[in-house]
C-alpha positions as semicolon CSV with decimal commas, in nm:
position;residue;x (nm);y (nm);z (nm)
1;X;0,000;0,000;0,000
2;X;0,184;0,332;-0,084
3;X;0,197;0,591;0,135
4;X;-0,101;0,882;0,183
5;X;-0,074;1,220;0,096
6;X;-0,111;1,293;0,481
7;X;0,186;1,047;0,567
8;X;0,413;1,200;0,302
9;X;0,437;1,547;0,455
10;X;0,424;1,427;0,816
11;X;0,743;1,212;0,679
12;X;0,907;1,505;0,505
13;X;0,891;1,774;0,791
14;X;1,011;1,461;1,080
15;X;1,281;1,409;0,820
16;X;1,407;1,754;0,779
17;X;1,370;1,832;1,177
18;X;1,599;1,525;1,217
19;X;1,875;1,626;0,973
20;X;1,870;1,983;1,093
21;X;1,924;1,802;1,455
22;X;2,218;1,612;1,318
23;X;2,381;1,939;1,136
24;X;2,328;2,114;1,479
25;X;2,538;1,861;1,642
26;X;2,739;1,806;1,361
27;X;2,838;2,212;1,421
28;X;2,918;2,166;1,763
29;X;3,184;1,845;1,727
30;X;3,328;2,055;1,438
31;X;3,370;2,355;1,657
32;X;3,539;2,174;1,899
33;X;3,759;1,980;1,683
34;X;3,829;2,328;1,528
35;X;3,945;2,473;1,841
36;X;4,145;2,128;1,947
37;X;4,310;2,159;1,640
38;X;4,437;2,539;1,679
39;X;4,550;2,503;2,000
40;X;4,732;2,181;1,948
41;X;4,870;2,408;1,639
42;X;4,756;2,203;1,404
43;X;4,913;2,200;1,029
44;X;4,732;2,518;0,866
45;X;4,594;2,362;0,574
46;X;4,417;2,122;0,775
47;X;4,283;2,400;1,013
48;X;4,120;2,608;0,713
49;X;3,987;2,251;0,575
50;X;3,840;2,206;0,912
51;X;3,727;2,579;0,910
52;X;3,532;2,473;0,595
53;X;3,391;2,195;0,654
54;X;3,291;2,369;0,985
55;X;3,115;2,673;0,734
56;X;2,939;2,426;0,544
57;X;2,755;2,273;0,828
58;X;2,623;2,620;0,946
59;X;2,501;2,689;0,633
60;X;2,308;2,414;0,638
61;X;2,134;2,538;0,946
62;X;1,948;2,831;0,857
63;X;1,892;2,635;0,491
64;X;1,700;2,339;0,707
65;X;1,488;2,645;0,922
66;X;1,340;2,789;0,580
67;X;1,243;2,412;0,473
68;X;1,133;2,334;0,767
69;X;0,894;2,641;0,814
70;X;0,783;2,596;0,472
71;X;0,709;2,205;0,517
72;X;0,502;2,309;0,821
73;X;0,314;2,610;0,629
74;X;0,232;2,319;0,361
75;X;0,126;2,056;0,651
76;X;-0,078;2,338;0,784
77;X;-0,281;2,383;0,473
78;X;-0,298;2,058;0,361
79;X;-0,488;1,964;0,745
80;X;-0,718;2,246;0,692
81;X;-0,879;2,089;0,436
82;X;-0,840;1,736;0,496
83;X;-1,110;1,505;0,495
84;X;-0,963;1,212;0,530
85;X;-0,974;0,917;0,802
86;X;-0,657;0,929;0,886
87;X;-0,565;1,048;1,270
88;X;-0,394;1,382;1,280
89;X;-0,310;1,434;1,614
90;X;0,054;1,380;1,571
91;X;0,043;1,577;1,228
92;X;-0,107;1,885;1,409
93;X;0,165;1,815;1,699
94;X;0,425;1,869;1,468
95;X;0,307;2,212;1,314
96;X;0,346;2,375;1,656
């Protein structure tokens, strides 16, 4: 049975709120690394590849926030004019 419309967006905004989870922590092990590997004066190359790949998952942050928001407004729409059988209690939990 493929999936409802209902359990595709509840799917999509629980999948984005995860990742944006894992690029928040992802940020703070990469700071820290970052700052182990300055004051263990690290080689400088790898300190500005470090620095980068540190930049690149706090981009990702703010990138996640606007999908997220935007997933939610969708969600939001979609349940006000649902009239399916489908329990959205969880859907509706998410949205807040």
């Amino acid at each position: 049975m493929s999936p409802t419309p209902l359990q595709i967006k509840v799917k999509a905004l629980q999948r984005l709120t995860t990742e944006k989870s894992y690029y928040a922590k992802e940020v703070a092990e990469n700071t820290q690394t970052l700052e182990q590997m300055r004051a263990n004066g690290a080689d400088p190359y790898e300190v500005k590849k470090q620095s980068q790949v540190l930049d690149e998952s706090k981009r990702m942050v703010p990138e996640l926030d606007s999908k997220i928001k935007e997933h939610a407004q969708n969600l939001s729409e979609f349940l006000k004019v649902y009239n399916g059988d489908e329990d959205t209690t969880f859907a509706k939990s998410l949205i807040q």
